[in-house]
Backbone as a chain_set.jsonl record, in Angstrom:
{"seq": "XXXXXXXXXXXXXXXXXXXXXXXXXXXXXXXXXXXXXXXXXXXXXXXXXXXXXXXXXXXXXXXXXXXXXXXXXXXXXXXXXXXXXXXXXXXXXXXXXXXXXXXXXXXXXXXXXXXXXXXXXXXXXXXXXXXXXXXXXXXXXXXXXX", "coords": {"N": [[-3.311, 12.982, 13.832], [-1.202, 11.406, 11.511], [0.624, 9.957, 9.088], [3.645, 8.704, 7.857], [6.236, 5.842, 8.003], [9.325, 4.677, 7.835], [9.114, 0.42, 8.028], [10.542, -1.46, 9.904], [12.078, -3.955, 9.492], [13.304, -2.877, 7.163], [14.932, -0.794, 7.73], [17.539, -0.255, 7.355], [17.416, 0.315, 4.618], [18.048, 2.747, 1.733], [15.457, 4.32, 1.249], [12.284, 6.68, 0.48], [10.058, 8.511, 1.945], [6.747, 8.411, 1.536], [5.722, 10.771, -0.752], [3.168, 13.827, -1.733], [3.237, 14.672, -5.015], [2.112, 17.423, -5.879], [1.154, 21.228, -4.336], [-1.301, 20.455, -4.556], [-2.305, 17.906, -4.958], [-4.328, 15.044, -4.106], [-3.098, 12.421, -3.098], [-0.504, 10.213, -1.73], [2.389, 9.215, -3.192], [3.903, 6.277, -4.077], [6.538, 4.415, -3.656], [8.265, 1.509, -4.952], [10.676, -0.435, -3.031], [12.508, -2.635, -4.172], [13.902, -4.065, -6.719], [11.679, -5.788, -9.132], [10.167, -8.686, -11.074], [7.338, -9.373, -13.196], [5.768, -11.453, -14.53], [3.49, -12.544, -17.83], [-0.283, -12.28, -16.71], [0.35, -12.512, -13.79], [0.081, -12.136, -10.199], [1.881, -10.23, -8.174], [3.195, -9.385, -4.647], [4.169, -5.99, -4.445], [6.949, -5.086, -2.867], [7.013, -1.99, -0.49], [8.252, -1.205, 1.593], [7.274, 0.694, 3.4], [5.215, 2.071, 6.01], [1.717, 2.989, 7.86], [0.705, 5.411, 9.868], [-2.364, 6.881, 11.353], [-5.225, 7.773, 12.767], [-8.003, 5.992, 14.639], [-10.583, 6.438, 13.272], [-9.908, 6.588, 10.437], [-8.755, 5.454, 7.241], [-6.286, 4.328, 5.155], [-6.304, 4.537, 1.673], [-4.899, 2.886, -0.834], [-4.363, 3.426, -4.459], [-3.895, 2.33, -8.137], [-1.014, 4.231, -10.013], [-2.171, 6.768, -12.002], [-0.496, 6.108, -14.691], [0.009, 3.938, -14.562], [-1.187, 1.453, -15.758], [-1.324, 2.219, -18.894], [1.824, 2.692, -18.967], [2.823, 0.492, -17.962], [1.385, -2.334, -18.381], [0.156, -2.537, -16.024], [-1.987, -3.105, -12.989], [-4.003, -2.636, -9.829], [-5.098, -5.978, -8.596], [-7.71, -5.51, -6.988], [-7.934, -3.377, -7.278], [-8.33, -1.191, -5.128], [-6.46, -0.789, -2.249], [-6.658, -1.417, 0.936], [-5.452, -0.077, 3.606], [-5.957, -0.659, 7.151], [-5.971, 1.235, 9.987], [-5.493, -0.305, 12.674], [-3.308, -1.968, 11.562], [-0.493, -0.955, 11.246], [2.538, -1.441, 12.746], [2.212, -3.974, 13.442], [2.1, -7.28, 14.746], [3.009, -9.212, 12.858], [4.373, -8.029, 10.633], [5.433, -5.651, 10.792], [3.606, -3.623, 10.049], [4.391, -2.882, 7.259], [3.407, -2.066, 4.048], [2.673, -3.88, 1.368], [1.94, -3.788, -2.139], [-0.494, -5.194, -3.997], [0.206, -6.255, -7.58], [-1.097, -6.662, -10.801], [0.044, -8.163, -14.007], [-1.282, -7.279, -16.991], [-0.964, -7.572, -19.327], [1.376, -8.633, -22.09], [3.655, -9.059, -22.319], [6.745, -9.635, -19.76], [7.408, -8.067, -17.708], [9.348, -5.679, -15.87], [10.304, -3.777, -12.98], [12.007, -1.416, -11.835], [13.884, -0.255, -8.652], [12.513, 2.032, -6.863], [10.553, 3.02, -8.397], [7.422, 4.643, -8.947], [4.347, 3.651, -8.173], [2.104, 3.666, -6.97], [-0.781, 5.514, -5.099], [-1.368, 6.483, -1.839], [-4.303, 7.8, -0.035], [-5.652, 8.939, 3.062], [-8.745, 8.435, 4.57], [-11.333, 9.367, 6.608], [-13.881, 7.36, 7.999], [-17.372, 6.057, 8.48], [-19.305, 4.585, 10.738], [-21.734, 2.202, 11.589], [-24.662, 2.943, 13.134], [-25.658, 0.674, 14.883], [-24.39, -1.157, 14.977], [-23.002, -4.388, 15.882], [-20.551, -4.258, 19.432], [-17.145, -4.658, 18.475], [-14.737, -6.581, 19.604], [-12.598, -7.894, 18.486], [-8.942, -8.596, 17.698], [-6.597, -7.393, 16.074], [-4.2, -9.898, 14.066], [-2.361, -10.217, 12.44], [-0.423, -9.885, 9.509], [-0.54, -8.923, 6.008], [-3.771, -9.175, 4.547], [-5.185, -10.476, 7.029], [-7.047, -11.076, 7.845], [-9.158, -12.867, 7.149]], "CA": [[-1.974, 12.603, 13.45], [-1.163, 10.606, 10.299], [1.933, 10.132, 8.271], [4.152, 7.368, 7.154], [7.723, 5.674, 8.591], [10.03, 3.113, 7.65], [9.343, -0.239, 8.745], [11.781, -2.085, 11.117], [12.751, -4.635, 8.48], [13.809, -2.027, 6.094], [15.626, 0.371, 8.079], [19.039, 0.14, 6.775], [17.621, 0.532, 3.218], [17.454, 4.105, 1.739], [13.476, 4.673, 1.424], [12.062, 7.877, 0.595], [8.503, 8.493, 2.37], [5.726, 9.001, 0.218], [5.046, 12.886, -0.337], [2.363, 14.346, -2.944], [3.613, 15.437, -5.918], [1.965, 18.673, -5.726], [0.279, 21.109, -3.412], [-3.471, 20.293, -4.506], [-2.277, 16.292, -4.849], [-4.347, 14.167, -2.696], [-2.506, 11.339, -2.823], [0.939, 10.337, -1.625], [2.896, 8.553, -4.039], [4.107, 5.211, -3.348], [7.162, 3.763, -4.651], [8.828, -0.262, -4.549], [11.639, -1.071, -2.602], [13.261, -3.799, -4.633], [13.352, -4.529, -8.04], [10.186, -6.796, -9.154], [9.38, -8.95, -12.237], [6.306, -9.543, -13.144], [4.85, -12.4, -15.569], [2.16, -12.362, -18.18], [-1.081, -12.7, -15.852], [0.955, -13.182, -12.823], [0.183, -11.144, -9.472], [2.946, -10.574, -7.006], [3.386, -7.894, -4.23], [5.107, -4.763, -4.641], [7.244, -4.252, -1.432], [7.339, -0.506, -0.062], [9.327, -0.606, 3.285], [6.8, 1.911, 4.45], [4.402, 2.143, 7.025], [1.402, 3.923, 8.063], [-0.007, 5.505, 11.165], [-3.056, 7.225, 11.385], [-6.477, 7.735, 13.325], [-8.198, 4.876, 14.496], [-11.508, 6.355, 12.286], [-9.318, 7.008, 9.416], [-8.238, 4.143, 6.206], [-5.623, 4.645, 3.946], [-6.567, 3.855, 0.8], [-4.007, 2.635, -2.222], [-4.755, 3.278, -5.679], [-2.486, 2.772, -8.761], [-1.308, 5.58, -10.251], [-2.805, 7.033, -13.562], [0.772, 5.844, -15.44], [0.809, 2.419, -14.281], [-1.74, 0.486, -17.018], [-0.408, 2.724, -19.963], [3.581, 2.128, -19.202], [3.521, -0.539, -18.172], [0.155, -2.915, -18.271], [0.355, -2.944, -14.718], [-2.77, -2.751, -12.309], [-3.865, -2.995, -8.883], [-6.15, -6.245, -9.176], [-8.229, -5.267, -6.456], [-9.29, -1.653, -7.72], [-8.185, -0.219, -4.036], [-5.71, -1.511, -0.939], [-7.108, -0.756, 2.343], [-4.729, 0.008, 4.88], [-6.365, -0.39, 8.259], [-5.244, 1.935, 11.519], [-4.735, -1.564, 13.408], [-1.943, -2.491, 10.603], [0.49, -0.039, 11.906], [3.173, -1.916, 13.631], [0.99, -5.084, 13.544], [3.55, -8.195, 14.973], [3.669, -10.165, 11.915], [5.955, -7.394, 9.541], [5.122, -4.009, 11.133], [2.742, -2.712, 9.282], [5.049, -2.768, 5.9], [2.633, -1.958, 3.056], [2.798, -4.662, -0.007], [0.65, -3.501, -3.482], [-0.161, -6.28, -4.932], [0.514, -5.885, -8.846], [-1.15, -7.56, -11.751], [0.43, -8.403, -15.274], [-2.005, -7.839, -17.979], [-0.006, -7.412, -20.516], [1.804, -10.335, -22.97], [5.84, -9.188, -22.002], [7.089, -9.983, -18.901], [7.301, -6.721, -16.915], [10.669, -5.607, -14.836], [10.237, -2.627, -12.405], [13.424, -1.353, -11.024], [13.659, -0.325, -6.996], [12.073, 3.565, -6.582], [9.73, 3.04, -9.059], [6.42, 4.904, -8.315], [3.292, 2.368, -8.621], [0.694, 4.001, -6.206], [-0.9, 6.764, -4.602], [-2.327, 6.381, -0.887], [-5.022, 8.936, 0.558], [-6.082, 8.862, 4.08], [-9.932, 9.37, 4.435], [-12.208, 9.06, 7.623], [-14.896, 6.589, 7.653], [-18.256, 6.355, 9.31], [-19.786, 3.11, 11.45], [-23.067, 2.304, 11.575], [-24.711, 3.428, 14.567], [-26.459, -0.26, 15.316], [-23.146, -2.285, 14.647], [-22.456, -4.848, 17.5], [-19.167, -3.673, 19.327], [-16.243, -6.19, 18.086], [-13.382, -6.74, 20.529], [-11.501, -8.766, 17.932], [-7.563, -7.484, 16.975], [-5.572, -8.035, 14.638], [-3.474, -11.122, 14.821], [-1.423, -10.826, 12.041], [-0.33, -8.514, 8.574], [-1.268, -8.851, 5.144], [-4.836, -10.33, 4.523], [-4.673, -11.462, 7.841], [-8.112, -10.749, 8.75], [-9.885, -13.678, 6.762]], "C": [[-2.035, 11.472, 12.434], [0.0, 10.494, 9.7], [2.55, 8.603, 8.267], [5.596, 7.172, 7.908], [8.042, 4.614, 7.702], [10.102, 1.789, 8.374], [10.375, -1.353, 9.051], [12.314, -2.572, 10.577], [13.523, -3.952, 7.284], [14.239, -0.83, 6.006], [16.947, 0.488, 7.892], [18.98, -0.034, 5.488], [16.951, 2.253, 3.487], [16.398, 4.013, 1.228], [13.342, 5.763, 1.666], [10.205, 7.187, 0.838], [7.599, 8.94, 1.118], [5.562, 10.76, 0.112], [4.156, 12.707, -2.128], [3.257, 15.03, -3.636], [3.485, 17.108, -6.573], [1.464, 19.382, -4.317], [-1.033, 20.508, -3.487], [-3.378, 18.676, -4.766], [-3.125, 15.614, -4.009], [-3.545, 12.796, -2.539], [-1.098, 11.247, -3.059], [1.604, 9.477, -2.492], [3.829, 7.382, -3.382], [5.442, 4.556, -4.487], [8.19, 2.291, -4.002], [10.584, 0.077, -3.933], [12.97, -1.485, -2.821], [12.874, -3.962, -5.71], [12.508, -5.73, -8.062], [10.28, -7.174, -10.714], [8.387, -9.387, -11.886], [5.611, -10.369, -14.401], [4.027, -11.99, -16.107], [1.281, -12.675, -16.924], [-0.816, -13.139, -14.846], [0.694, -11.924, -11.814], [1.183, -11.033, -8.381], [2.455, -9.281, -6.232], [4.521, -7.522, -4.031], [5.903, -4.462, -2.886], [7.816, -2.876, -1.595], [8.48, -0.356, 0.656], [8.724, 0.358, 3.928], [5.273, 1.353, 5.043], [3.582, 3.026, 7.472], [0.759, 4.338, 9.056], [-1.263, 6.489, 10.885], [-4.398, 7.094, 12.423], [-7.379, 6.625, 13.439], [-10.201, 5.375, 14.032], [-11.005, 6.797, 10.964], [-8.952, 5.168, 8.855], [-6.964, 4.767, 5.431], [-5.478, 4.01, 2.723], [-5.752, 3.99, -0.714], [-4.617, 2.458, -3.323], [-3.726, 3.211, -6.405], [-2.402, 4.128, -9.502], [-1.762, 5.803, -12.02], [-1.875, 6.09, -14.599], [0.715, 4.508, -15.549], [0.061, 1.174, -15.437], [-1.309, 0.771, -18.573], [0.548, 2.178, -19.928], [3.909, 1.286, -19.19], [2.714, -2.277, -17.994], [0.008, -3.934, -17.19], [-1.644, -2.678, -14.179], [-3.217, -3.006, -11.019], [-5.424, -4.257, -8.894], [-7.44, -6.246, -8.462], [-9.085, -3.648, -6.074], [-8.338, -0.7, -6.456], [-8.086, -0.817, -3.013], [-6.495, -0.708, -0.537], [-5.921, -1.034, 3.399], [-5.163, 0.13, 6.086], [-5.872, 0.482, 9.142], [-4.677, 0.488, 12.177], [-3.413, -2.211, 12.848], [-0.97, -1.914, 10.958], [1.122, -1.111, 12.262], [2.793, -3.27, 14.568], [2.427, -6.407, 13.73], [3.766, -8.941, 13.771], [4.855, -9.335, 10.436], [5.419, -6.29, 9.991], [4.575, -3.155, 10.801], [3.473, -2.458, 8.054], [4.161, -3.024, 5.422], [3.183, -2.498, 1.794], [1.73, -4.235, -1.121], [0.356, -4.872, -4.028], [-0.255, -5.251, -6.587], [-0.198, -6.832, -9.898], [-0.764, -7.19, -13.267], [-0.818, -8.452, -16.513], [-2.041, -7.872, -19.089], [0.584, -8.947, -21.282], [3.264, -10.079, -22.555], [5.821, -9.174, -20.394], [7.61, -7.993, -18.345], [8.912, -6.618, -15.883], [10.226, -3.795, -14.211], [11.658, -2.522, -11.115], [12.444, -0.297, -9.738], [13.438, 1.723, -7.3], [11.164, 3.78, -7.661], [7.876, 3.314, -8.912], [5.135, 4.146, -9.06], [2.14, 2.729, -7.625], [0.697, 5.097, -6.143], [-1.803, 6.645, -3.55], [-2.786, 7.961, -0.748], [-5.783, 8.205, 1.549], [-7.481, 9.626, 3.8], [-10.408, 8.512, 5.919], [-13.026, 8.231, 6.708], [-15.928, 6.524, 8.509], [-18.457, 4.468, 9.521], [-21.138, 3.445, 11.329], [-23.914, 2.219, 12.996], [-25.455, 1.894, 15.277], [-25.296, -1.284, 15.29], [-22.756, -2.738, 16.021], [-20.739, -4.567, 17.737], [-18.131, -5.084, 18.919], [-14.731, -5.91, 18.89], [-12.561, -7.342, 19.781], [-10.407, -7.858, 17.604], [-7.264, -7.909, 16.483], [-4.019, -9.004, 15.277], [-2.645, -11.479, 13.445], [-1.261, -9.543, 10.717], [-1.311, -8.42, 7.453], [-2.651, -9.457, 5.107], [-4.739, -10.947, 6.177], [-6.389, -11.58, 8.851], [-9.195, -11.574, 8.219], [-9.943, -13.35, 5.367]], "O": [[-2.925, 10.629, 12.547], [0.592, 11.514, 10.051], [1.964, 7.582, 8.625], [6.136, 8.165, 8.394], [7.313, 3.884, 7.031], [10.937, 1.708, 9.275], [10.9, -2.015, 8.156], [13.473, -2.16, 10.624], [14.296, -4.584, 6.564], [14.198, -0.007, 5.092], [17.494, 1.488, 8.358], [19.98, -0.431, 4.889], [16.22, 2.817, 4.302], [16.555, 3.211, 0.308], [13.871, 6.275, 2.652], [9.517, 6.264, 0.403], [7.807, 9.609, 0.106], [5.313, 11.627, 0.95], [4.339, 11.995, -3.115], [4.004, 15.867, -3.13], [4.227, 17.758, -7.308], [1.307, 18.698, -3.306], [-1.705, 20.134, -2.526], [-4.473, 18.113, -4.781], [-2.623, 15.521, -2.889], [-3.635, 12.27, -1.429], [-0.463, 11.769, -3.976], [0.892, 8.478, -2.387], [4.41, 7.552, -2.31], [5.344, 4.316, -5.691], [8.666, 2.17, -2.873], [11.429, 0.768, -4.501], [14.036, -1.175, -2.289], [11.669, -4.038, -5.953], [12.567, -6.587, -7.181], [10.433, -6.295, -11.563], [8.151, -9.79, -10.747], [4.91, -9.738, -15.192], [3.398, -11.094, -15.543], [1.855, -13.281, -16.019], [-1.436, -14.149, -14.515], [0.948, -10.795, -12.235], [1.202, -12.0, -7.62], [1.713, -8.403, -6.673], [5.541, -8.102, -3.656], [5.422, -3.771, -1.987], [8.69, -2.523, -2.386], [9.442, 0.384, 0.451], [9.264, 0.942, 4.867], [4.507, 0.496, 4.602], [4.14, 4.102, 7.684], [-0.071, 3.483, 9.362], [-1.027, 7.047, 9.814], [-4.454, 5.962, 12.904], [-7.671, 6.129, 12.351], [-11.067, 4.632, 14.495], [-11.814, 7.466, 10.32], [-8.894, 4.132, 9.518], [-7.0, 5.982, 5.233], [-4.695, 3.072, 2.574], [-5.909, 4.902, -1.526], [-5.393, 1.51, -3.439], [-2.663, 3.693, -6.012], [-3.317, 4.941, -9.629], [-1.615, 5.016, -12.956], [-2.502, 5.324, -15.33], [1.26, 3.894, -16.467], [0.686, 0.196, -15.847], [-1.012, -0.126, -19.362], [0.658, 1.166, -20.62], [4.844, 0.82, -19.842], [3.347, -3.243, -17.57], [-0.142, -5.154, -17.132], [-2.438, -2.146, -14.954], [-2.667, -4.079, -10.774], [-6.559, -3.828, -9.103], [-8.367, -6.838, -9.013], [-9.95, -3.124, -5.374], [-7.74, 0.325, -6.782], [-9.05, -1.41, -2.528], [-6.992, 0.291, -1.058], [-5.622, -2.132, 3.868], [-4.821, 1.238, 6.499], [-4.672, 0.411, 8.877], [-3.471, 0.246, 12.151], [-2.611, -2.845, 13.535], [-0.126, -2.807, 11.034], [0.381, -2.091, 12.182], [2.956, -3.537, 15.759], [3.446, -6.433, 13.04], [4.917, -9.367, 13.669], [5.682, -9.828, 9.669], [4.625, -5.905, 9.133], [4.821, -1.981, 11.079], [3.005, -1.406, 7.619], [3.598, -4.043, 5.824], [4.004, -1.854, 1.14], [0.554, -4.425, -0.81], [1.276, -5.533, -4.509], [-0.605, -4.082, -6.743], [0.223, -7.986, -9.809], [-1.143, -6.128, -13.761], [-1.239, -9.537, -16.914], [-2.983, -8.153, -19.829], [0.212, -10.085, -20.994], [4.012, -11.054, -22.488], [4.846, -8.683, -19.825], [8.102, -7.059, -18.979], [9.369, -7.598, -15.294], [9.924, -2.853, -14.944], [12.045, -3.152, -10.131], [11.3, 0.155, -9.696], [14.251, 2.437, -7.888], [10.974, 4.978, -7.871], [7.114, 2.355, -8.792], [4.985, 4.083, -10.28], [1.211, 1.924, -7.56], [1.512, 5.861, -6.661], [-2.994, 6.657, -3.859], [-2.168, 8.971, -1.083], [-6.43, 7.189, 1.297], [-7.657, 10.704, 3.232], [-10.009, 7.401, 6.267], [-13.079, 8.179, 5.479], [-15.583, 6.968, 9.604], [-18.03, 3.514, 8.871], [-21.643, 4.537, 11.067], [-23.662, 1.346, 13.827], [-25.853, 2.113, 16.421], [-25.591, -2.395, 15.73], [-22.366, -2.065, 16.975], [-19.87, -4.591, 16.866], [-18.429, -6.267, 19.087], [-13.876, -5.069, 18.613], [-11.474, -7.461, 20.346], [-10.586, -6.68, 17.295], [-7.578, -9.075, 16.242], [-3.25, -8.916, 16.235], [-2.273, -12.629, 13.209], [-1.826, -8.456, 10.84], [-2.476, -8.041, 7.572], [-2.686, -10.477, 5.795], [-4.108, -11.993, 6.334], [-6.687, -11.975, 9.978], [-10.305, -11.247, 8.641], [-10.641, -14.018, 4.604]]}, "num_chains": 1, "name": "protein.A"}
């Protein structure tokens, strides 16, 4: 089981779930919230309002989308969000998924609200069979894990 909701904070806004743009798409398309500027060399995050559940050996991993350094000399400045399984519905904002965004452009950037700026894909991941077990949880949202 896998798929996406609206989280709690952003349930009396209209929010469309991510869906692939085609059938053979792997990745779901991700679009903002709330209108956003964005400074020369300035990174902010992109709020979604969405949320994702999935398999606790599964990631969901955010990329931007092909469009986004062309149109608008946007990028994600970390190459590729990781969405953990433990993030789900995590107490500090419910697992609401933020992009961050960077400006690398010289004009000041404006992205109005439904504006598509990602594309997550859920993939399994493997452990390493010698890895000590780790009881630690998650104790909070974004970055929240050091």
């Amino acid at each position: 089981m896998r798929g996406f909701k609206i989280a709690a904070q952003y349930q009396n806004s209209t929010i469309e779930l991510p869906k692939r743009g085609t059938q053979h798409s792997a990745g779901y398309d991700f679009a903002i919230c709330k209108d956003i500027t964005i400074k020369p060399n300035q990174i902010v995050l992109a709020e979604t309002g969405i949320k994702a559940y999935m398999q606790n050996d599964e990631v969901l991993q955010i990329y931007p989308r092909s469009s986004l350094p062309r149109k608008y000399h946007l990028t994600i400045p970390n190459n590729v969000g990781i969405i953990d399984a433990d993030y789900y519905e995590n107490p500090s904002n419910d697992g609401a998924i933020y992009i961050q965004l960077l400006n690398f452009g010289t004009e000041t950037i404006t992205l109005k609200r439904g504006t598509r700026i990602a594309q997550g894909i859920f993939t399994k991941y493997l452990c390493a069979t010698d890895e000590p077990t780790t009881h630690t949880k998650r104790n909070g949202g974004f970055g929240s894990t050091g």
